[in-house]
C-alpha positions in Angstrom: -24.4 136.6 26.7 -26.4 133.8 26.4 -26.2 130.7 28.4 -25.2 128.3 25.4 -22.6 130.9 24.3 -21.2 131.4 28.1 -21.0 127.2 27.6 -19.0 127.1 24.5 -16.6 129.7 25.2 -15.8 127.4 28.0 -15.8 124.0 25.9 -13.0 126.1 24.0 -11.2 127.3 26.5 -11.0 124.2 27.9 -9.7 122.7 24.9 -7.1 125.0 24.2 -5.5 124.8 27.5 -6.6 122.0 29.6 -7.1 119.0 26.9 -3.8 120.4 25.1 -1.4 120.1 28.5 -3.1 116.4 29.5 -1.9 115.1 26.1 1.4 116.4 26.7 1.0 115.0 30.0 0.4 111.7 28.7 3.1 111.8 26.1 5.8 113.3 29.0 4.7 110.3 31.8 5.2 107.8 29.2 8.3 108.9 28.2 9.5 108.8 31.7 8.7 105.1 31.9 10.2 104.5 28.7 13.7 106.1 30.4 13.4 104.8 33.6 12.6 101.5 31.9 15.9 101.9 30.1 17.7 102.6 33.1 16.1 99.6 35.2 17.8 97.6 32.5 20.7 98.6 32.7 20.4 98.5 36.2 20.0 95.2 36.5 22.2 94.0 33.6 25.1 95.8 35.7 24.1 93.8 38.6 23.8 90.7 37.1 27.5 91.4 35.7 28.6 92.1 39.2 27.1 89.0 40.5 29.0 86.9 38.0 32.0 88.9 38.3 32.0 88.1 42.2 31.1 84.4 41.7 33.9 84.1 39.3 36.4 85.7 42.2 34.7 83.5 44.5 35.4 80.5 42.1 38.6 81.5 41.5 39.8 81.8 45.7 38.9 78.7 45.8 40.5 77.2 43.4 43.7 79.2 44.4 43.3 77.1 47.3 43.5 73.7 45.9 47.5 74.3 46.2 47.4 74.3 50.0 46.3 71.0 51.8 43.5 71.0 53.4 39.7 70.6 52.8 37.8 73.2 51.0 33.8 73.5 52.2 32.0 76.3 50.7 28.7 77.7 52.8 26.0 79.3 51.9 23.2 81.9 53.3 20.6 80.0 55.3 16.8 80.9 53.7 14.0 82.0 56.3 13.8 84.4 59.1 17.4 85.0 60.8 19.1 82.9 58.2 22.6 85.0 58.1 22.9 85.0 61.5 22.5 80.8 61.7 25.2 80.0 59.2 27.4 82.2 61.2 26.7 80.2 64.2 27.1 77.0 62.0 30.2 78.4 60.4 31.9 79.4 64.1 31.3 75.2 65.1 32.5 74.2 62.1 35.3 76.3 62.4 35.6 76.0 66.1 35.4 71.8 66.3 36.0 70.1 62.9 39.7 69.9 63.8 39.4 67.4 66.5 36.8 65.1 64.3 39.7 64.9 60.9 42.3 64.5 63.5 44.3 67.5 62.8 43.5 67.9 58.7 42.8 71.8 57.9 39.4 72.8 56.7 39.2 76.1 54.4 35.6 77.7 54.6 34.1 79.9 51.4 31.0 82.1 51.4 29.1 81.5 48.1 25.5 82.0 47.0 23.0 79.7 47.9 21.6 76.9 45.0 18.4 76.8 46.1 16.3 74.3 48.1 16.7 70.5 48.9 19.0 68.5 46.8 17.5 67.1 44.3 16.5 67.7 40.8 18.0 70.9 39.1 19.2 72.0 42.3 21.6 69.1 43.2 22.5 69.6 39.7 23.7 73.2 40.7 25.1 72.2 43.3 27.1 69.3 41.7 28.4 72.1 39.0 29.6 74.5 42.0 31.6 71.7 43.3 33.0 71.1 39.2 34.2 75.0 38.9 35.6 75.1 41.8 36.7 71.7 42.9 35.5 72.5 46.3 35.0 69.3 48.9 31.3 70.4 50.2 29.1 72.7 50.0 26.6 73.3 52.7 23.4 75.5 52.4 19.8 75.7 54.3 16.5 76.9 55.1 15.7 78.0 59.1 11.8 77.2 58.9 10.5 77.4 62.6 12.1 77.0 66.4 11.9 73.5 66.7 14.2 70.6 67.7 14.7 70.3 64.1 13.8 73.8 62.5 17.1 74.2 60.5 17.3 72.5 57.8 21.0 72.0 56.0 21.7 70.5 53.0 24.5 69.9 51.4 26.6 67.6 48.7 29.9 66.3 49.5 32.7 64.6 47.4 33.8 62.6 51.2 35.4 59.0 49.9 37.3 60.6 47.1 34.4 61.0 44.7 33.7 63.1 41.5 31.5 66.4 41.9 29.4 64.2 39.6 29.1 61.6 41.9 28.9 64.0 45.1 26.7 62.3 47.6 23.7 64.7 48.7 22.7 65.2 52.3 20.2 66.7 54.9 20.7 67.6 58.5 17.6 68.5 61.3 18.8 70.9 63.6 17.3 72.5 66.4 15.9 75.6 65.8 16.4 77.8 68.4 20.2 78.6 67.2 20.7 81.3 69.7 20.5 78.8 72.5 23.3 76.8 70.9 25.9 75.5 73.6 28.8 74.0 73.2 28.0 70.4 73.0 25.4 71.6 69.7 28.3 73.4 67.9 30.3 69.9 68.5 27.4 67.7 67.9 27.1 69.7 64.2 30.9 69.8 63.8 30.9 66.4 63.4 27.8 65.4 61.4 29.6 67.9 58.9 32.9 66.2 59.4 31.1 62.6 58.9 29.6 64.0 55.5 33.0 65.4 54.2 35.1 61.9 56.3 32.7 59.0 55.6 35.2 56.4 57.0 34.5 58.1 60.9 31.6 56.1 60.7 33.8 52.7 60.2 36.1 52.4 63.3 38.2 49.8 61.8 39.5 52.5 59.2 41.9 54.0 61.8 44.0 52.9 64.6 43.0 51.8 68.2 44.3 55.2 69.6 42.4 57.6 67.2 39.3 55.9 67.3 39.5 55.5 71.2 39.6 59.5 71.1 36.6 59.9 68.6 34.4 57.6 71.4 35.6 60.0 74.2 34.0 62.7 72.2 30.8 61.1 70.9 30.7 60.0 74.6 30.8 63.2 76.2 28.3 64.9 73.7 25.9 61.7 74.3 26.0 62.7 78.3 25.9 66.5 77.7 23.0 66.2 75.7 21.1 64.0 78.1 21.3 67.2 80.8 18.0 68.5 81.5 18.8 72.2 80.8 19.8 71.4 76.9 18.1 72.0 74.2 16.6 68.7 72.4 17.6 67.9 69.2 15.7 65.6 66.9 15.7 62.2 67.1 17.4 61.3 64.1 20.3 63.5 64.8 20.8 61.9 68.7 20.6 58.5 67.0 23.2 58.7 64.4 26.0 59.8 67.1 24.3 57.2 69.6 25.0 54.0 66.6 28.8 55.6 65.9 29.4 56.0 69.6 27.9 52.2 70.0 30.1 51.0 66.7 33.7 52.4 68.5 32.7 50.4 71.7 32.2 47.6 69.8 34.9 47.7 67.6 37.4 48.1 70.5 36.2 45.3 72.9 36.9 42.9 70.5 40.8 43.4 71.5 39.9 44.5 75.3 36.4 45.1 76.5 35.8 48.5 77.7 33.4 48.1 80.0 32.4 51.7 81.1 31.6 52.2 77.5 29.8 49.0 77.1 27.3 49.4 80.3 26.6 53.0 78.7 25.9 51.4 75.3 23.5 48.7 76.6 21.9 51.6 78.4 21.6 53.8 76.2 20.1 51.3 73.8 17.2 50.0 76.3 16.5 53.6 75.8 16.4 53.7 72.6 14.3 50.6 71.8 11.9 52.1 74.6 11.2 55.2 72.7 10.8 53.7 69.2 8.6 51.2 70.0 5.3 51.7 68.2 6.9 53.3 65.7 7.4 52.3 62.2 11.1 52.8 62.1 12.4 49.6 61.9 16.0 50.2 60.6 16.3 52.3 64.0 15.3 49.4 65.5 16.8 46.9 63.8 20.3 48.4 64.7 19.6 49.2 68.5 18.6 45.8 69.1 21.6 44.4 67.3 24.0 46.7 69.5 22.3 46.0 72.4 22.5 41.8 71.5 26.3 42.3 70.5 27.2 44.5 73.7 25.3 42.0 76.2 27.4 39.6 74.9 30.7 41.0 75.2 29.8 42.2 78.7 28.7 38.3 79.7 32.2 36.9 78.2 33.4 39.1 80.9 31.2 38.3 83.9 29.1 35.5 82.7 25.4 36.8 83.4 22.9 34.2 82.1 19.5 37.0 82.5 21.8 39.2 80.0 22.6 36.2 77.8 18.9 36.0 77.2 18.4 39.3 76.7 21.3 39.4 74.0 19.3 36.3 72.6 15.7 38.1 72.4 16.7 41.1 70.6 19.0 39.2 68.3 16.3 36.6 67.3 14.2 39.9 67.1 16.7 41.5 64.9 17.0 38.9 62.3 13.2 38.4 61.9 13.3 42.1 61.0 15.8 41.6 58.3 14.2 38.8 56.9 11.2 41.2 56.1 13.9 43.5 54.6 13.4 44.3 51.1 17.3 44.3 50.6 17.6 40.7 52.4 14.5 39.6 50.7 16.1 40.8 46.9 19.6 39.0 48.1 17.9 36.0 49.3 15.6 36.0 45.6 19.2 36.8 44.2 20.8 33.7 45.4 17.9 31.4 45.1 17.9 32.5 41.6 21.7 31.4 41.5 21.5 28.5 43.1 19.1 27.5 40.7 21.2 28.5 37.7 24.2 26.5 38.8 21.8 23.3 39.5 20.5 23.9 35.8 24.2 23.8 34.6 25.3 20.9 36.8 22.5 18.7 35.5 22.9 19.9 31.5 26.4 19.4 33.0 26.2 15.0 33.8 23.3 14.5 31.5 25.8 15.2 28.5 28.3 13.4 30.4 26.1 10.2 30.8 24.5 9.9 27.5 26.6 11.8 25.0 27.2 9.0 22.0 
């Protein structure tokens, strides 16, 4: 046999056998995709019918609830590394210490899906919508992005001050991080900025009476001092300034009928702190209401035991105070406002006498 015959017996062997099975191969692989395609489908159509099926039951508890009293907050997974396990240990303060911030009114919590990332856009949207079908008060979600003082980030939109879902104010919160070293004064510190979202009025002392607010300040206090301990863990600035102002605004508020005076020397401390740390910093508003806290306290303190040095003080960082607002793009638009008035009403008053004066 020759060599170009040895060669083509193989060429036909090889395409009897070898080229014959690879087609069918082919034709068997891609029918296996096409079926596993199929079943991926359906698959996934299933699922997506069991997610709506659970977010309709989820809709529904909660809306079963509306006939108990109480406030109805639904929570959502935390995005990022470790994120179930930080709205459990947001869910145990809220659970544990939102009680003693609504002065006894119940709070419901509901696990739900998460709408996404900061509120705005399409995603406060869906958020709004959640709060429609179910006529929740709050819903709260997140993303944990690092360990620092403020590497969990919750957001949330709340219907606090009787709104619509429509109308549900959004909000963000910086919290530290590191959740795992959580102590007790950071589950009560979050408890309330939660409680303040879904209770607007806590931050307005004159909305309840002497006795309730009096117990609020004991609280604020008492989270103010435990966070100043060496051995706990900093939390953002932001966060230690917003309890610091409602702490300084019950003080206030309840010298004017009797000057507490343990309250107001930690105030006016507190604030000298305060000023100190801000200054070079661009942050006027933060500013603008140490100084006026620290001017108003000063005072009440001297109509107590008249202290001239204080006086002056109080003077300084009032004066400084209301050369801040009068930079104030708010003030500044009031003050255009009622110039703009006030010119107006002179324009009417002299249309006004001329017709008086020289009508025939």
């Amino acid at each position: 046999m020759t060599d170009t015959a040895f060669i083509s017996d193989i060429a036909s062997w090889l395409e009897q056998h070898v080229l014959v099975s690879t087609g069918l191969a082919v034709v068997g692989a891609a029918a296996v995709f096409a079926v596993a395609g199929l079943i991926l489908i359906y698959l996934l159509r299933g699922l997506s019918a069991l997610i709506g099926a659970s977010d309709k039951s989820s809709n529904r508890r909660v809306r079963k609830a509306a006939l108990e009293p109480g406030y109805r907050v639904l929570i959502a997974d935390m995005e990022g590394p470790q994120g179930r396990a930080a709205r459990a240990v947001i869910e145990d303060a809220f659970n544990a210490h939102c009680g003693r911030f609504s002065f006894g009114a119940r709070f419901m919590l509901f696990r739900v899906a998460s709408p996404g990332g900061r509120p705005e856009g399409e995603v406060l949207a869906r958020a709004r919508k959640r709060l429609e079908r179910t006529g929740a008060d709050m819903l709260i979600w997140g993303a944990r992005i690092s360990e620092d003082c403020d590497g969990l980030r919750l957001f949330g939109v709340s219907r606090g001050g009787n709104l619509t879902p429509q109308q549900a104010k959004p909000f963000a919160l910086a919290l530290p991080g590191r959740y795992r070293q959580y102590g007790d004064v950071h589950a009560r510190a979050v408890a309330y900025l939660l409680a303040k979202r879904l209770q607007p009025a806590l931050s307005r002392p004159e909305a309840f009476r002497e006795e309730k607010i009096a117990e609020l300040g004991t609280t604020l206090d008492d989270i103010l001092d435990d966070l100043a301990e060496e051995d706990a863990l900093p939390v953002s600035d932001i966060v230690h300034r917003e309890i610091e102002t409602d702490f300084s605004a019950i003080t206030l508020h309840l010298s004017d009928s009797e000057p507490r005076m343990d309250w107001l020397d930690k105030l006016i401390t507190r604030r000298r702190e305060t000023l100190e740390g801000l200054k070079g910093k661009a942050e006027i508003d933060a500013q603008i209401d140490a100084r006026l806290d620290l001017g108003r306290a000063l005072i009440k303190r001297a109509e107590v035991s008249f202290d001239p040095v204080a006086l002056r003080e109080a003077s300084v960082n009032l004066n400084a105070a209301i050369d801040a607002l009068r930079q104030h793009d708010v003030i500044r638009k009031a003050q255009n406002a009622s110039d703009a008035l006030a010119r107006a009403q002179s324009l009417v008053e002299t249309r006004r006498r001329f017709a008086v004066n020289f009508s025939a």
